[in-house]
mmCIF file as gemmi writes it, N, C-alpha and C atoms, coordinates in Angstrom:
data_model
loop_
_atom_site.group_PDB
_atom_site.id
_atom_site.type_symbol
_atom_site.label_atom_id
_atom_site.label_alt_id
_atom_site.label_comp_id
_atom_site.label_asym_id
_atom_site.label_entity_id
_atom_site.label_seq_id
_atom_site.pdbx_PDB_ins_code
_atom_site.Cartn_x
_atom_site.Cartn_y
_atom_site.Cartn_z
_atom_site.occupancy
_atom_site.B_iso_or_equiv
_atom_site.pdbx_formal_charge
_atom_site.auth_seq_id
_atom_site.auth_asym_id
_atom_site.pdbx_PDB_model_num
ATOM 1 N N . UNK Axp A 1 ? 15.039 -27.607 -15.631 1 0 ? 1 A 1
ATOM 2 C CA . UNK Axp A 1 ? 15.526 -26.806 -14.531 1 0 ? 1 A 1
ATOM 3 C C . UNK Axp A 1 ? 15.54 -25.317 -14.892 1 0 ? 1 A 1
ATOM 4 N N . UNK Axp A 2 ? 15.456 -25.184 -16.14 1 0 ? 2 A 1
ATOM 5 C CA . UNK Axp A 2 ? 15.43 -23.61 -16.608 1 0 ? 2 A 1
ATOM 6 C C . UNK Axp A 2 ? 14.255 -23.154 -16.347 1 0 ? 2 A 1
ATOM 7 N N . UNK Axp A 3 ? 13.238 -23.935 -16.035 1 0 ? 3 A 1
ATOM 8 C CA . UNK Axp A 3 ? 11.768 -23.225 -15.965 1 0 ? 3 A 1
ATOM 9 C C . UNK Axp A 3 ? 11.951 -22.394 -14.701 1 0 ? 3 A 1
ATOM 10 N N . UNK Axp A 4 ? 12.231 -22.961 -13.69 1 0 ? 4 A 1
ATOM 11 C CA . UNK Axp A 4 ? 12.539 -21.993 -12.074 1 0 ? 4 A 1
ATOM 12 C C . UNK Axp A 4 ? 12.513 -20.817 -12.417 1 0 ? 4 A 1
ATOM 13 N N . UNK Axp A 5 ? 13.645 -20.312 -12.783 1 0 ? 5 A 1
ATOM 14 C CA . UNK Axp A 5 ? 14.262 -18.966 -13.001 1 0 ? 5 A 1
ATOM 15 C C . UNK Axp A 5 ? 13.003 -17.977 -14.445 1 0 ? 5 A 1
ATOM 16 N N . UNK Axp A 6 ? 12.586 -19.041 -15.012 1 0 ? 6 A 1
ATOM 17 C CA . UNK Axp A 6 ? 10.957 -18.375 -15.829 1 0 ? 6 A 1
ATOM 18 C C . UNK Axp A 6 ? 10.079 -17.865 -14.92 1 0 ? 6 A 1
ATOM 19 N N . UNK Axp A 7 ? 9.866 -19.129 -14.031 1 0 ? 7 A 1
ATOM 20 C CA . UNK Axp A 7 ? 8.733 -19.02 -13.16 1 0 ? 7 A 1
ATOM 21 C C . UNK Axp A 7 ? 8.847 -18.14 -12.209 1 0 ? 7 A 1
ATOM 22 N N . UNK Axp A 8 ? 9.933 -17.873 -11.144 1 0 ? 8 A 1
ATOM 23 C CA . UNK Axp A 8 ? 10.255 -17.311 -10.613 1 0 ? 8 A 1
ATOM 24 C C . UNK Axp A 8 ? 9.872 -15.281 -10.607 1 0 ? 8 A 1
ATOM 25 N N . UNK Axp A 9 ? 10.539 -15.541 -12.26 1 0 ? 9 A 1
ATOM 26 C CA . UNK Axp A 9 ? 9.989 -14.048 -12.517 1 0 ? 9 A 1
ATOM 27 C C . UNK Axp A 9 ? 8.891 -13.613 -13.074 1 0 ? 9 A 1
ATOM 28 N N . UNK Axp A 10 ? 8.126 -14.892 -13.563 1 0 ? 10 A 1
ATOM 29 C CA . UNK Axp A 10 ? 7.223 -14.205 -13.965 1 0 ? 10 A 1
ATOM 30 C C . UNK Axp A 10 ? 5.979 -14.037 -12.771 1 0 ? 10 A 1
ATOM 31 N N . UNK Axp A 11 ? 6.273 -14.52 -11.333 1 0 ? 11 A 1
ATOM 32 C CA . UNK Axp A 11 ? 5.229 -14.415 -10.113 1 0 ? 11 A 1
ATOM 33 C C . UNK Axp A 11 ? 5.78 -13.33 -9.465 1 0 ? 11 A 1
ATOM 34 N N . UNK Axp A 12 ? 7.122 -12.642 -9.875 1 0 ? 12 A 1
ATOM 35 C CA . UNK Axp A 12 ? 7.665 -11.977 -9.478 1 0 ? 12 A 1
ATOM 36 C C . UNK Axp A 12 ? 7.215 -10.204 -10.079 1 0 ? 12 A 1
ATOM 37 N N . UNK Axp A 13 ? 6.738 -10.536 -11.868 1 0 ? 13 A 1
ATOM 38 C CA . UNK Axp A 13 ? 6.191 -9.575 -12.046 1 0 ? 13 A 1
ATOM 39 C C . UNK Axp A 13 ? 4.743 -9.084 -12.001 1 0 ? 13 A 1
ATOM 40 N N . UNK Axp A 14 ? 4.327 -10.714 -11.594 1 0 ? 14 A 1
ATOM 41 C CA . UNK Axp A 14 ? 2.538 -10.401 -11.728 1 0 ? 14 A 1
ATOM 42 C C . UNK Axp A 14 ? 3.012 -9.621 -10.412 1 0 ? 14 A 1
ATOM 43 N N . UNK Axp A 15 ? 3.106 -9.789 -9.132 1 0 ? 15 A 1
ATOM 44 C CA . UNK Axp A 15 ? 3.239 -9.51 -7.743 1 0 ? 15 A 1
ATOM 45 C C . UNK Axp A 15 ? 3.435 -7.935 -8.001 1 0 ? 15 A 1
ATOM 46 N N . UNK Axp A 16 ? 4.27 -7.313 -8.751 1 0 ? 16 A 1
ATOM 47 C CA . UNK Axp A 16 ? 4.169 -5.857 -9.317 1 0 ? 16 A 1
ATOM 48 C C . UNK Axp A 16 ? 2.82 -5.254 -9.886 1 0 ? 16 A 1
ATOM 49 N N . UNK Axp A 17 ? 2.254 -5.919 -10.531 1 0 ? 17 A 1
ATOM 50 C CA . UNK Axp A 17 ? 1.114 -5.423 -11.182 1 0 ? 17 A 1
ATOM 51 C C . UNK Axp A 17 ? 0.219 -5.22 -9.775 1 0 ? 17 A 1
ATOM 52 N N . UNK Axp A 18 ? 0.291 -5.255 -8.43 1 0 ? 18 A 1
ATOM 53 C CA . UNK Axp A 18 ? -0.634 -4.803 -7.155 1 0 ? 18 A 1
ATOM 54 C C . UNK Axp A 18 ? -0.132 -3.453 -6.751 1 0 ? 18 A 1
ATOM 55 N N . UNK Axp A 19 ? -1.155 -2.392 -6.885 1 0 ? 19 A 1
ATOM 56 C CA . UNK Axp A 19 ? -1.029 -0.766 -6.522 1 0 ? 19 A 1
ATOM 57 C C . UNK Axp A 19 ? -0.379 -0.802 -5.261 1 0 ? 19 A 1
ATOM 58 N N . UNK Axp A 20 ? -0.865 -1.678 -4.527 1 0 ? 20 A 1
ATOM 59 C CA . UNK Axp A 20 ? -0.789 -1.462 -2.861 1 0 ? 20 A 1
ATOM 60 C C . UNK Axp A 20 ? 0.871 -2.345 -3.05 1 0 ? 20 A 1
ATOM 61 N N . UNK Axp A 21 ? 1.328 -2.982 -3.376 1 0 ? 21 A 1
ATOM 62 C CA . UNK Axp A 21 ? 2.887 -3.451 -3.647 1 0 ? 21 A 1
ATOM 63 C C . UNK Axp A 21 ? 3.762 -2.771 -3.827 1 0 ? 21 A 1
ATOM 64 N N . UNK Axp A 22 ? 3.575 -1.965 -4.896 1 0 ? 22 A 1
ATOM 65 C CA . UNK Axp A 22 ? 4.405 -0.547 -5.43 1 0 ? 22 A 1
ATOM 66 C C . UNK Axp A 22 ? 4.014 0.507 -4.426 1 0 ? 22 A 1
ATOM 67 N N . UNK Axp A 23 ? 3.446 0.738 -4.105 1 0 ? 23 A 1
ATOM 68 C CA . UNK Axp A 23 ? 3.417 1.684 -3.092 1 0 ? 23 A 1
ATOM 69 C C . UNK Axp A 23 ? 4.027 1.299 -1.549 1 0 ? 23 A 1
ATOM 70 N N . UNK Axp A 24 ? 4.235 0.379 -1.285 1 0 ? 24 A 1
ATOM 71 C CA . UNK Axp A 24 ? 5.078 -0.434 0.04 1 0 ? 24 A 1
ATOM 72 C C . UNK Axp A 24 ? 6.427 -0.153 -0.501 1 0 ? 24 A 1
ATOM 73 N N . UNK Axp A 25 ? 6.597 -0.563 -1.701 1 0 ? 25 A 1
ATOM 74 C CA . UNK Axp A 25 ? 7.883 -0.948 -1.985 1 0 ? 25 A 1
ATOM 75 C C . UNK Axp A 25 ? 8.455 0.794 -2.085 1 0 ? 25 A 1
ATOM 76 N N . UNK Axp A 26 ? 8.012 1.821 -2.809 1 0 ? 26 A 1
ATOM 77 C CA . UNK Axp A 26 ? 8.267 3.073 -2.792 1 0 ? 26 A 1
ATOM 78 C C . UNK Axp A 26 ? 8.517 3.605 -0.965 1 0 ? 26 A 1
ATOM 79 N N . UNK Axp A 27 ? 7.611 3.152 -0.221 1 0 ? 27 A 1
ATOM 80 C CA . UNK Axp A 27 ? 7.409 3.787 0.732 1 0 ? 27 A 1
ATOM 81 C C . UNK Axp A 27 ? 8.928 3.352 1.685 1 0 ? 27 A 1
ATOM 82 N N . UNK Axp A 28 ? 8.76 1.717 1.544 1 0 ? 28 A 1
ATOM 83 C CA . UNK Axp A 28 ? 10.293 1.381 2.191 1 0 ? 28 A 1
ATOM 84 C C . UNK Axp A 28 ? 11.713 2.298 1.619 1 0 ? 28 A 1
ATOM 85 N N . UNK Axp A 29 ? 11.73 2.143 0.232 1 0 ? 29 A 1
ATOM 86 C CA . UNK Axp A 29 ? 12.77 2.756 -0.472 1 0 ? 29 A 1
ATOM 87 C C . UNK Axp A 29 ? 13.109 4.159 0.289 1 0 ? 29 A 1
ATOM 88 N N . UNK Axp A 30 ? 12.016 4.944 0.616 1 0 ? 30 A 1
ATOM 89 C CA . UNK Axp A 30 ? 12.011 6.499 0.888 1 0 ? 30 A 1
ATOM 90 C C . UNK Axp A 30 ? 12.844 6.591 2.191 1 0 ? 30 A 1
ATOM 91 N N . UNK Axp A 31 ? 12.027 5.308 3.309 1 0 ? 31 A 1
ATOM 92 C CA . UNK Axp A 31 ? 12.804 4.955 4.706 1 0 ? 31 A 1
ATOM 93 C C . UNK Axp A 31 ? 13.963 4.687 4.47 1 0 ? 31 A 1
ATOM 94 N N . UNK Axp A 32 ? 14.517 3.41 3.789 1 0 ? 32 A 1
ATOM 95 C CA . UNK Axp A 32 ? 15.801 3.12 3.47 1 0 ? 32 A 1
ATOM 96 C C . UNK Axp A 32 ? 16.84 4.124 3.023 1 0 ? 32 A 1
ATOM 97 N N . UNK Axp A 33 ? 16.417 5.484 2.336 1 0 ? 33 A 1
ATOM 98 C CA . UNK Axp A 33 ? 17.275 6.101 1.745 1 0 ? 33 A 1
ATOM 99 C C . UNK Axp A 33 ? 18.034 7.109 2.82 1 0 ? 33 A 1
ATOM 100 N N . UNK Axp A 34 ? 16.987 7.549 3.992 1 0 ? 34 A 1
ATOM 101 C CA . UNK Axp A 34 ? 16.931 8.048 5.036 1 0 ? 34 A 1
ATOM 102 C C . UNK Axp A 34 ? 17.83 7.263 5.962 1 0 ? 34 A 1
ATOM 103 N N . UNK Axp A 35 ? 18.077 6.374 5.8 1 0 ? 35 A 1
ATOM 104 C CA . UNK Axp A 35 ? 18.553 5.043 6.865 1 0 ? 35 A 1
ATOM 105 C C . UNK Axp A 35 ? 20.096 5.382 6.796 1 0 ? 35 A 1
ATOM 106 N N . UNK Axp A 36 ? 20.222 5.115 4.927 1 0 ? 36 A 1
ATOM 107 C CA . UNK Axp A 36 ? 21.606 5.145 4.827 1 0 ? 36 A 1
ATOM 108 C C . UNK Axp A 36 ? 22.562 6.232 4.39 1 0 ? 36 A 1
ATOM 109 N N . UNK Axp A 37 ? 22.126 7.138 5.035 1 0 ? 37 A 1
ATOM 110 C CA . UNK Axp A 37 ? 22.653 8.59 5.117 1 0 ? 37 A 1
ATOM 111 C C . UNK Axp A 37 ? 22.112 9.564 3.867 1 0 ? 37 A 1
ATOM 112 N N . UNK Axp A 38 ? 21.347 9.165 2.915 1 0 ? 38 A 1
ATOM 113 C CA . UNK Axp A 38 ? 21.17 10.33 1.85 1 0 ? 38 A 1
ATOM 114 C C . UNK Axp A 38 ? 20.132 11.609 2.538 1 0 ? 38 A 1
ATOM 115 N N . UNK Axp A 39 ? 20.431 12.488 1.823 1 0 ? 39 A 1
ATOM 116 C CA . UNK Axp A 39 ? 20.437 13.942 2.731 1 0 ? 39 A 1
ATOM 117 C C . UNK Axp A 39 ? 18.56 13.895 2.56 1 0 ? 39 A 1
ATOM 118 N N . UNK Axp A 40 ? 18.333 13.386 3.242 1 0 ? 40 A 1
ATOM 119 C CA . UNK Axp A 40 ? 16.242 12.765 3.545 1 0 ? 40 A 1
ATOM 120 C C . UNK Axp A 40 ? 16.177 13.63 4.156 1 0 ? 40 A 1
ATOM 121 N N . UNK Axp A 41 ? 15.558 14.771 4.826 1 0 ? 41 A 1
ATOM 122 C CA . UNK Axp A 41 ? 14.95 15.132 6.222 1 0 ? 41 A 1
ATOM 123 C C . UNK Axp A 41 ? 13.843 14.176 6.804 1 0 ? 41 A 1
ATOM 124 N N . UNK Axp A 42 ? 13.068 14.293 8.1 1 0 ? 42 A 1
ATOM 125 C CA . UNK Axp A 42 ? 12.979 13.701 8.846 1 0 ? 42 A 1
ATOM 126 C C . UNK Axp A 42 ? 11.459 13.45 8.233 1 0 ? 42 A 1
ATOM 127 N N . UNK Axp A 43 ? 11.108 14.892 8.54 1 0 ? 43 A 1
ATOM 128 C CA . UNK Axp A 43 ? 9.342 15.316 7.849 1 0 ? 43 A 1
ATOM 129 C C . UNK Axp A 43 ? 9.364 14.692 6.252 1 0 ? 43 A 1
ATOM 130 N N . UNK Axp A 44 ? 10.159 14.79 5.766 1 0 ? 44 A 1
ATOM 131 C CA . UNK Axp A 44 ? 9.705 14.145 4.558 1 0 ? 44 A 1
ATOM 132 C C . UNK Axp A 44 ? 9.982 12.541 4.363 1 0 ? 44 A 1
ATOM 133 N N . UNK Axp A 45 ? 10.606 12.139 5.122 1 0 ? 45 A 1
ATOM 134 C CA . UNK Axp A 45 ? 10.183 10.565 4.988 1 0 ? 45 A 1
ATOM 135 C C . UNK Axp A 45 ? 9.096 10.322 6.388 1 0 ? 45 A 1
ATOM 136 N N . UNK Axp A 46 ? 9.006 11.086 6.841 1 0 ? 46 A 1
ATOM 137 C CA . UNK Axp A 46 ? 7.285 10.737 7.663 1 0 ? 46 A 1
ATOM 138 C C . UNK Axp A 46 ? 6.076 11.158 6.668 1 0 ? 46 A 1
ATOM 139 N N . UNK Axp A 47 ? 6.021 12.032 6.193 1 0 ? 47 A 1
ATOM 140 C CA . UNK Axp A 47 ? 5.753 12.331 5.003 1 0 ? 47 A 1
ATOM 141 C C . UNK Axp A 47 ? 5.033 11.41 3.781 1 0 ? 47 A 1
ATOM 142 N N . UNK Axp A 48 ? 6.229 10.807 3.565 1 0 ? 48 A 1
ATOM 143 C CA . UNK Axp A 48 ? 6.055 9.791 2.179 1 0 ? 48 A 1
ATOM 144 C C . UNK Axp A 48 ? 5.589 8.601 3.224 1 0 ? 48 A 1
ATOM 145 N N . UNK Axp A 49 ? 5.582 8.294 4.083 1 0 ? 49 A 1
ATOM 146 C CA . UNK Axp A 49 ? 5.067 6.78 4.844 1 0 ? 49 A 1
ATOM 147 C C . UNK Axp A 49 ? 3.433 7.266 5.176 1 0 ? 49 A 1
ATOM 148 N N . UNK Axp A 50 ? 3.437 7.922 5.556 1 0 ? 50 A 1
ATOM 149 C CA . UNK Axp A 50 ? 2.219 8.888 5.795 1 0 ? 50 A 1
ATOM 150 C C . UNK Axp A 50 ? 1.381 8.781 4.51 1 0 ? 50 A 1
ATOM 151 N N . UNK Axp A 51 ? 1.526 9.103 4.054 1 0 ? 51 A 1
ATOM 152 C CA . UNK Axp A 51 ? 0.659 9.172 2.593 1 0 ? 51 A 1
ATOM 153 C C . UNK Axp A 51 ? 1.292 7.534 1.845 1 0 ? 51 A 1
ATOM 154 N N . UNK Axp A 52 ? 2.092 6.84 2.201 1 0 ? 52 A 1
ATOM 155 C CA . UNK Axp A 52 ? 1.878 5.595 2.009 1 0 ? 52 A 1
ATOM 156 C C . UNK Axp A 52 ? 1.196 4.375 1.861 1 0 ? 52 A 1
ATOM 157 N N . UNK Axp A 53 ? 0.968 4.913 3.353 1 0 ? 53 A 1
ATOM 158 C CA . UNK Axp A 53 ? -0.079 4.146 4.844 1 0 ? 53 A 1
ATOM 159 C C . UNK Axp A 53 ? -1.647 4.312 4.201 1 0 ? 53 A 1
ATOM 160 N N . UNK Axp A 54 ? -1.679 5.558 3.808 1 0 ? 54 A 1
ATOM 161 C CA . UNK Axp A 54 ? -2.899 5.995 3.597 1 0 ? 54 A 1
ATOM 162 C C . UNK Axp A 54 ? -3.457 5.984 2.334 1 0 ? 54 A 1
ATOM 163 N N . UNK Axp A 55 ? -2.602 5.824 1.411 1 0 ? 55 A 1
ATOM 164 C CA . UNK Axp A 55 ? -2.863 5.218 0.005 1 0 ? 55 A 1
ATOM 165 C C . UNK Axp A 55 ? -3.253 3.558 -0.153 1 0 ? 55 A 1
ATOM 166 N N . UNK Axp A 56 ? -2.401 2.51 0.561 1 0 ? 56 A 1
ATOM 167 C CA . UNK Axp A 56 ? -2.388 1.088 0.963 1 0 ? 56 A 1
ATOM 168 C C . UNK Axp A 56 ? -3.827 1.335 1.25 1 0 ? 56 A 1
ATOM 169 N N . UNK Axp A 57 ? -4.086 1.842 2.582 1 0 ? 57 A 1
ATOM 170 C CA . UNK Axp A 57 ? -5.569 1.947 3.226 1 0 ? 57 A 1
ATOM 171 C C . UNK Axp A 57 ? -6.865 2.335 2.451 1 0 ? 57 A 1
ATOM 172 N N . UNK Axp A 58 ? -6.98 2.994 1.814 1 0 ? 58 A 1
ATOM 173 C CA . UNK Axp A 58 ? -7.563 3.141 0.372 1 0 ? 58 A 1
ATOM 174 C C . UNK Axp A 58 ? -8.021 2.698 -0.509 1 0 ? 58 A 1
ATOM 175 N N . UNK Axp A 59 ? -6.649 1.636 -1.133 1 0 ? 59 A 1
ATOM 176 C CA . UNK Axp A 59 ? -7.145 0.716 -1.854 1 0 ? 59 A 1
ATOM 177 C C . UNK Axp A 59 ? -7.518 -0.247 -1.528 1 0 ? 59 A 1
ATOM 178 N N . UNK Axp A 60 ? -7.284 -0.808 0.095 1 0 ? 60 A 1
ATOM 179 C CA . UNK Axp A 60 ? -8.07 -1.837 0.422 1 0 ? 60 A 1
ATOM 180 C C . UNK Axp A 60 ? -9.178 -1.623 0.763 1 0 ? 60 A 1
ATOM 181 N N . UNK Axp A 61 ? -9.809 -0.105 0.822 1 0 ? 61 A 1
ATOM 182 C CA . UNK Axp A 61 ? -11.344 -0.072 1.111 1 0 ? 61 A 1
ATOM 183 C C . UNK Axp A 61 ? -11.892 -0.12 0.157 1 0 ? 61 A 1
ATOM 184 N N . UNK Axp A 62 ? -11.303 0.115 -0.984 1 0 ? 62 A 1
ATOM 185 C CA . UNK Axp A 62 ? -11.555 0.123 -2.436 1 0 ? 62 A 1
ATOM 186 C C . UNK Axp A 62 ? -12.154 -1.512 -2.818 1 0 ? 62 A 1
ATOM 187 N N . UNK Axp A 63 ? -10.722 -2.061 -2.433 1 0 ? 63 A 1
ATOM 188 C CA . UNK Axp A 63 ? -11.282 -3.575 -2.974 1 0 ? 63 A 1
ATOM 189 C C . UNK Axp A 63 ? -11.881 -4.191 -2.095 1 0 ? 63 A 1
ATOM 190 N N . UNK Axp A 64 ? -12.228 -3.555 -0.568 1 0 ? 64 A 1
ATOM 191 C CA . UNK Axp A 64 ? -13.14 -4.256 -0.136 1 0 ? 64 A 1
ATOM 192 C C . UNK Axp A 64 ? -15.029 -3.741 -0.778 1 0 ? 64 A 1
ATOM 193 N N . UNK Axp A 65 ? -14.611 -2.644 -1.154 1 0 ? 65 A 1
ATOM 194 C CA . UNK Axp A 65 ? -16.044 -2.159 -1.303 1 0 ? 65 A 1
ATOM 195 C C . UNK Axp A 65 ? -16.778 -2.805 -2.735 1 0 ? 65 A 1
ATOM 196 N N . UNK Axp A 66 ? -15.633 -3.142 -3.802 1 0 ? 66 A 1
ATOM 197 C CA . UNK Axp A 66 ? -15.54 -4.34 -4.937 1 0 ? 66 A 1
ATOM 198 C C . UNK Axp A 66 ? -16.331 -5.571 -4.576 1 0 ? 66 A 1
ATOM 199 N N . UNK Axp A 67 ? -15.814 -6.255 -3.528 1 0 ? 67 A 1
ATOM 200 C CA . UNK Axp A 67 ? -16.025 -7.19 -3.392 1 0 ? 67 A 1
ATOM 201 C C . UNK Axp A 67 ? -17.188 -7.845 -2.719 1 0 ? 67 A 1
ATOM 202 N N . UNK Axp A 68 ? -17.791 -6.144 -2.038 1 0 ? 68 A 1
ATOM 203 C CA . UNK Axp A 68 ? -18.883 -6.4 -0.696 1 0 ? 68 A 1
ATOM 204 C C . UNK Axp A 68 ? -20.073 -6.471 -1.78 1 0 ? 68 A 1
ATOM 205 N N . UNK Axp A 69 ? -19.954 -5.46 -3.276 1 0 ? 69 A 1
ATOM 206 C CA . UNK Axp A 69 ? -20.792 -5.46 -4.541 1 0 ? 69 A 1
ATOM 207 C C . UNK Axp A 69 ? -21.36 -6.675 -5.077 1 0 ? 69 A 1
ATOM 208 N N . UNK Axp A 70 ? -20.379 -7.452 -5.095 1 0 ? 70 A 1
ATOM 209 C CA . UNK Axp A 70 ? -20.725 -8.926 -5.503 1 0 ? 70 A 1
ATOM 210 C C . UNK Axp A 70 ? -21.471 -9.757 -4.68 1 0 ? 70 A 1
ATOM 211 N N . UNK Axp A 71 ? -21.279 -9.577 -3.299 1 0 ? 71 A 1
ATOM 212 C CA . UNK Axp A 71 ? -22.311 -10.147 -2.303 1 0 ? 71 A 1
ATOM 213 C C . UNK Axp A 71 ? -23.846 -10.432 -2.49 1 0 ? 71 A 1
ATOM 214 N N . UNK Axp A 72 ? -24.049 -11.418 -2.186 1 0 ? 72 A 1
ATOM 215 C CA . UNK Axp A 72 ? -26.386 -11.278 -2.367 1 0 ? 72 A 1
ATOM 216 C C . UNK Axp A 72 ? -26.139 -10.402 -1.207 1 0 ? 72 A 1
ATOM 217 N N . UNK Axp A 73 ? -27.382 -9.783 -1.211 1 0 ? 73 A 1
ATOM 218 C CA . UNK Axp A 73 ? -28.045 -8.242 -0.324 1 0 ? 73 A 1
ATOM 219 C C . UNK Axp A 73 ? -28.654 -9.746 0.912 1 0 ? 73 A 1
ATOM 220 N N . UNK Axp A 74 ? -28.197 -8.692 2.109 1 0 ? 74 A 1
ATOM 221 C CA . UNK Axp A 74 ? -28.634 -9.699 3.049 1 0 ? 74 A 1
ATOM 222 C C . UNK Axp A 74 ? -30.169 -8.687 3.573 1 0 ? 74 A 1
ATOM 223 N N . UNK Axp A 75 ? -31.498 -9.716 4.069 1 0 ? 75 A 1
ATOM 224 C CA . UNK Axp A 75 ? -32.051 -8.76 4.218 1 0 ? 75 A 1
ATOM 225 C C . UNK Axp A 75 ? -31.833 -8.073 5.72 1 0 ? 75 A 1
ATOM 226 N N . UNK Axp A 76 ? -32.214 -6.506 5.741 1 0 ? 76 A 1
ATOM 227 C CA . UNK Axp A 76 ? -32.058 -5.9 6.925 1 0 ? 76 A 1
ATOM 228 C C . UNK Axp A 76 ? -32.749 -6.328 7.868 1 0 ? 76 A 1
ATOM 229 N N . UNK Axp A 77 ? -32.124 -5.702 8.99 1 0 ? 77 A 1
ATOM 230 C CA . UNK Axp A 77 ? -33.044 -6.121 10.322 1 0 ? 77 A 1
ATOM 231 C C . UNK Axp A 77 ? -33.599 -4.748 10.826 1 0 ? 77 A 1
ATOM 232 N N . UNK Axp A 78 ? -34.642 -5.604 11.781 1 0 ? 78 A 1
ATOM 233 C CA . UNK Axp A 78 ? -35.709 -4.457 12.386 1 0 ? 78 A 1
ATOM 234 C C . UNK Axp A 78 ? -34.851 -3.722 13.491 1 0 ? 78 A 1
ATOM 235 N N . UNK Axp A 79 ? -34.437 -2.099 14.049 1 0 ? 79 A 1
ATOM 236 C CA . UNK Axp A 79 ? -34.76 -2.081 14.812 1 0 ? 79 A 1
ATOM 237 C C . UNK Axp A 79 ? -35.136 -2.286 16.059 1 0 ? 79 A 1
ATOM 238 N N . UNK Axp A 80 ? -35.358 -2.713 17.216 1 0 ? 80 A 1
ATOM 239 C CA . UNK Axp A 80 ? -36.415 -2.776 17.655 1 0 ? 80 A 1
ATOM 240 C C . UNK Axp A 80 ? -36.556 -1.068 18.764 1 0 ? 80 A 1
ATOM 241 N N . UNK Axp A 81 ? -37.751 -0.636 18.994 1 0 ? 81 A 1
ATOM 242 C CA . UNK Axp A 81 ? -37.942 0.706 19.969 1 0 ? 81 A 1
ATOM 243 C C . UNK Axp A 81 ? -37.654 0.209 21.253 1 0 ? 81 A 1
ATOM 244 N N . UNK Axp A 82 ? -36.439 0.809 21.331 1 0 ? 82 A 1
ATOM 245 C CA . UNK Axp A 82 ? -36.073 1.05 23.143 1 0 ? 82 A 1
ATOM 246 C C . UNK Axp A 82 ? -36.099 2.038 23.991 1 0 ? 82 A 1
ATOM 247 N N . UNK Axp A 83 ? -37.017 3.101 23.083 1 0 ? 83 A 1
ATOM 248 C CA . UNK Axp A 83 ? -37.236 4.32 23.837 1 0 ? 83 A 1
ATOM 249 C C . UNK Axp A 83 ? -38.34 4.107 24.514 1 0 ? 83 A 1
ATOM 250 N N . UNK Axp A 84 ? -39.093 3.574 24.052 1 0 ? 84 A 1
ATOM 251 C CA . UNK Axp A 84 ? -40.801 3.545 24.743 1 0 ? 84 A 1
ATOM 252 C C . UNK Axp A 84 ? -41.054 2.207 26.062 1 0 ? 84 A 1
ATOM 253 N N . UNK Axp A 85 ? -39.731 1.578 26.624 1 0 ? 85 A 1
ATOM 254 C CA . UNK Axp A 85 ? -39.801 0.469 27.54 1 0 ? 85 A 1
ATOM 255 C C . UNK Axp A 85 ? -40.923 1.113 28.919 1 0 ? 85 A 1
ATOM 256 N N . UNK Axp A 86 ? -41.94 -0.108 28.921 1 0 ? 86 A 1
ATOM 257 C CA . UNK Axp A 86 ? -42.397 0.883 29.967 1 0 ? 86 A 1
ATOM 258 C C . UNK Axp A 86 ? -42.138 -0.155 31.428 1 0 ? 86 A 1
């Protein structure tokens, strides 16, 4: 029964080792701090979500662009001329 509380944390710290995780988790923190009265202004927790949003977004083009690498090359397609319809 002691394994749980092993296991538990250790899916708990792989789950940290994701850029885009830590950066959610920072980004909530910034909202939350704003929430519960610490002296936040408004612009700067739009701010930090803002560049949150856009960091998250990033790295998933990142790892999509990883992953599109590994793909076989599909071959292209033709074209076809639709200027010349007579």
């Amino acid at each position: 029964m002691s394994r749980l509380p092993t296991q538990l944390t250790r899916r708990l710290l792989h789950s940290l080792r994701s850029r885009k995780l830590r950066i959610a988790l920072a980004t909530t923190a910034a909202a939350f701090a704003a929430e519960i009265g610490l002296n936040v202004s408004q612009e700067l927790v739009l701010a930090i979500v803002g560049i949150g949003a856009s960091l998250i977004l990033g790295i998933a083009h990142e790892d999509a662009g990883k992953h599109a690498a590994h793909l076989p090359q599909q071959p292209g397609r033709e074209n076809p001329d639709t200027e010349n319809i007579s």
